[in-house]
N, C-alpha and C positions, 0 to 999 in steps of 0.2 A: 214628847208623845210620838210625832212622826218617827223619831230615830230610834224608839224601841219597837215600835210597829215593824219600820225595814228591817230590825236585826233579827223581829221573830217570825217573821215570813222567809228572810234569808235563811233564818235556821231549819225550816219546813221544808225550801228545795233543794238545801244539801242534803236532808235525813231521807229523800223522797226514793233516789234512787237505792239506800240501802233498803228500806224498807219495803219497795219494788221487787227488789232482787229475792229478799227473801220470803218475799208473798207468792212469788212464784218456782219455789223450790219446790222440786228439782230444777234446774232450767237445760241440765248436761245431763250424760251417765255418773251413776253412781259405784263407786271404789268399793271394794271390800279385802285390801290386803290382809294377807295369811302369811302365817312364816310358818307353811306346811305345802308337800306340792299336791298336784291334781290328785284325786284318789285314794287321799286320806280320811279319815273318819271328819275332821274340822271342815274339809275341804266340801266332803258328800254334802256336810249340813249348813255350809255357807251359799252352796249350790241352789239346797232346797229353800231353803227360804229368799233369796236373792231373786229368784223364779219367779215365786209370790211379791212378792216387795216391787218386782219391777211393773209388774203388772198394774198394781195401787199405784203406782208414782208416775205412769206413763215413760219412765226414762228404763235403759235397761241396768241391770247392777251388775259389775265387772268384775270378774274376781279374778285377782291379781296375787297370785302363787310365787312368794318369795321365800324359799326355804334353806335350809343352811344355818351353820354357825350355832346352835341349838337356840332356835327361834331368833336370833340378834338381828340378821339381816333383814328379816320382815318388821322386827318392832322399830329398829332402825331407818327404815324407810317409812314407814306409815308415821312417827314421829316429825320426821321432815316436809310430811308432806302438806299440801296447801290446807289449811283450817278456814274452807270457805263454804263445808257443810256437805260437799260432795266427797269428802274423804276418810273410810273410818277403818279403825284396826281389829277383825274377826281374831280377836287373842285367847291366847290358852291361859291357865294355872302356872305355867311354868313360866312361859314371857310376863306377866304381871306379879308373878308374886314369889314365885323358888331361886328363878335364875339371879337375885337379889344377894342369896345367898352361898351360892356356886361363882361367883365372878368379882374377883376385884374390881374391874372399870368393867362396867357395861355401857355400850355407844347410847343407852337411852335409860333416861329417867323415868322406870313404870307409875311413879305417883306422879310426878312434875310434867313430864312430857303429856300424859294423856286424861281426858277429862272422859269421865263415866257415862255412858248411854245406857244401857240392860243386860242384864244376864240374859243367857240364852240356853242353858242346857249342863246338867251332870254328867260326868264318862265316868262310871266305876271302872276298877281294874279288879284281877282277879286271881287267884293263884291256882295254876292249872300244871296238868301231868297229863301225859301218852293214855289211851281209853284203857292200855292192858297194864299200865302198871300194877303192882301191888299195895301200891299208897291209895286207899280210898279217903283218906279224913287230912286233915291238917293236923291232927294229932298225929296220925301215922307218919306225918310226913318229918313233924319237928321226931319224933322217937329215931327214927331211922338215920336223919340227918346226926344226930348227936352220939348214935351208935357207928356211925359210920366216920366221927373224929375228924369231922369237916373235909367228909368227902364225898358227900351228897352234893351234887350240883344243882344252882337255883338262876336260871338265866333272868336278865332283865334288859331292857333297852339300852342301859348305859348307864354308869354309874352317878353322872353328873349330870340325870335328866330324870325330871318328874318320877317315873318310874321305877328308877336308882333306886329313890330318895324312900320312896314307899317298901323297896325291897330292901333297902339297909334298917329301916324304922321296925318292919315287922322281924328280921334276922335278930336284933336288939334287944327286944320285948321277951319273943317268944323263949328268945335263949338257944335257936333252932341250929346253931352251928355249923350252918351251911356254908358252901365255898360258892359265894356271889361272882355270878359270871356276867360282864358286862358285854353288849352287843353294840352294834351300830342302829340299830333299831329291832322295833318289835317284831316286824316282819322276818328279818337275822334270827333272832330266838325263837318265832314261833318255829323255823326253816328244821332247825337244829333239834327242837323237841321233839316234831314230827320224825326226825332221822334217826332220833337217840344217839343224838351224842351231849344232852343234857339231860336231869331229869327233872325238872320243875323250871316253871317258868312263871314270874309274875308279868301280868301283859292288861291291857286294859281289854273289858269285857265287846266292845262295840268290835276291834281287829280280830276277836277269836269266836266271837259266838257261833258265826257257821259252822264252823269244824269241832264245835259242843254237839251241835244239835244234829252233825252228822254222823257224832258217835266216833272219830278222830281225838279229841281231845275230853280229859274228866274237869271238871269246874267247881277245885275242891271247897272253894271261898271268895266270897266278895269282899273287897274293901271300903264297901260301904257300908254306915249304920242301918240305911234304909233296905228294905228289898228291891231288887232290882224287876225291874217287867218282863217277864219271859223267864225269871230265874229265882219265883218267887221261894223256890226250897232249898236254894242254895245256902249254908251257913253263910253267918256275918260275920266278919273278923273281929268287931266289935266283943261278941258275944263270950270269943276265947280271949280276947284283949282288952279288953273295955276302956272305951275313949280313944280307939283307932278307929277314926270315921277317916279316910284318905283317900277321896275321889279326885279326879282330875273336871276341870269346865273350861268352859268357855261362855267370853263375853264380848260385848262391842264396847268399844273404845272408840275414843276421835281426837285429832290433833290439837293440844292446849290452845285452845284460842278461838274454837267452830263457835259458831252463835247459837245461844240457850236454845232459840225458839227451833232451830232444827234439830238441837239434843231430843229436849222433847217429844219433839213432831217423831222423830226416828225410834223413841223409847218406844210412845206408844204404839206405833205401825208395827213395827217388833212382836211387841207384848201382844198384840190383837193376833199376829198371824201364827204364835203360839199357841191360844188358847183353842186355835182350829181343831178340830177332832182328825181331821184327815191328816193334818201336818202330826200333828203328838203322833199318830199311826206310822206313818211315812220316816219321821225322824226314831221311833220304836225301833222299826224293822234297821237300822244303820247302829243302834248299839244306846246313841245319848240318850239323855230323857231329860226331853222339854221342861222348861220351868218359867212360864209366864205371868207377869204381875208386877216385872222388878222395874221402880225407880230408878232414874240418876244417884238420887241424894242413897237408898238404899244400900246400890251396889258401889258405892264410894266407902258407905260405911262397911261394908264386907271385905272390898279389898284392904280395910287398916286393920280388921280383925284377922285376916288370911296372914298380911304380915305380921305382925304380931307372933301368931300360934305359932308359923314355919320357922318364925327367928328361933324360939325357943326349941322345935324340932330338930332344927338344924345344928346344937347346941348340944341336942341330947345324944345324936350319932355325930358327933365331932366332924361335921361336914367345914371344912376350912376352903374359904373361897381362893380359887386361884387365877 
């Protein structure tokens, strides 16, 4: 009797200091690696809420801009990094779930390496032309492009990025025979439309809205099913393609092995600083659009469903990983 009594008291002062440590999370600053730099749309909205987030937590949240490689070196590091709850990965669509299918060896396992926190947000993209073209619809643009015997040009970010992927999918579909012109980024394409030496561009809606709403650029379709906030009359690519819902998001992640009870803790402070009316406002005017409410267990099961679809998408435009 004595000798189970010491092993279960011995076992109460080794469990004491874990469960110290994590009664008092945060006890440091808190991480938010990106594999995007300062002044990106992920970046804006890791900002915004990291703002909030540090303010609840008392600790501040750092956000730690590793960009390159098409998002590798950020998932790649956030991957390594310590799993002691102060460290998680601000990821896109493309590092969790496309770059899967664009890369033979990727430096990180996006199922294995990272364990699920919450969703945080939709980025539609959108397919846009110069305000004076004479393409007003997507119909005009696929007639034109097919008259034009694939010499309509349609820029995108690059061919082997989120982006691409959506502008080789609707190229496919629509039958639009455009000559896909691949950029180093969206910023490169929007540069290029702006100058006309492209003439369409798919770009996501959050990098181009300003230069919509200044009458710079026409915003002939979304490629979302839903309507988008501020763009509520914009056609849905769906509508001419039915069953092309192809938005871009972002989520948080944490390094395989963080303890549940700060997944949790983190879901929910997440999801509460979502459902703010001022933050959905704040993160509106930046392009995403908020979606608070999501579980771990949830966005676990979305990211096997993301895979899944993209496998097969990727399958459909003969995207061969290199």
């Amino acid at each position: 009797m004595l000798k189970r009594t010491f092993l279960a008291s011995l076992m109460v002062m080794l469990a004491a200091p874990a469960a110290w440590a994590q009664s008092q999370w945060p006890h440091k600053p808190v991480k938010f690696i990106l594999s995007q730099p300062a002044g990106s749309g992920p970046d804006n909205v890791a900002r915004l809420l990291g703002e909030r987030l540090g303010k609840q937590w008392g600790q501040s949240v750092v956000i730690d801009n590793k960009p390159g490689g098409q998002n590798t070196i950020g998932a790649q590091a956030a991957a390594k990094a310590p799993a002691d709850g102060h460290n998680f990965y601000f990821a896109t669509a493309a590092a969790l779930v496309t770059n899967s299918y664009l890369f033979k060896h990727l430096p990180y396992d996006p199922l294995k390496d990272f364990v699920p926190v919450t969703f945080i947000a939709r980025s539609p993209f959108g397919i846009l032309v110069r305000a004076d073209s004479p393409v007003h619809s997507v119909d005009d643009l696929i007639a034109r492009s097919r008259e034009m015997g694939g010499q309509y040009t349609l820029g995108n970010e690059g061919g082997r990025t989120f982006g691409g992927m959506i502008t080789r999918l609707f190229n496919a579909r629509s039958k639009a025979n455009a000559n896909l012109i691949a950029y180093s980024s969206n910023g490169a394409s929007v540069q290029d439309l702006l100058g006309g030496h492209v003439q369409a561009i798919v770009a996501d809606v959050a990098s181009t809205a300003a230069l919509v709403k200044q009458g710079r650029l026409r915003l002939l379709a979304v490629t979302s099913s839903r309507p988008v906030p501020g763009f509520e009359s914009i056609p849905r690519l769906a509508d001419l393609l039915p069953g092309l819902d192809l938005v871009g998001w972002f989520a948080l992640v944490a390094p395989s092995g963080t303890p549940q009870t700060v997944i949790d803790r983190v879901s929910k402070d997440v999801s509460a600083v979502l459902s703010d009316p001022e933050i959905v406002q704040r993160m509106a005017t930046l392009g995403p659009i908020a979606e608070p409410g999501w579980t771990p267990e949830r966005l676990a099961t979305f990211l096997r469903e993301e895979h899944a679809r993209w496998g097969s998408l990727a399958k459909e435009i003969d995207v061969l990983p290199e």
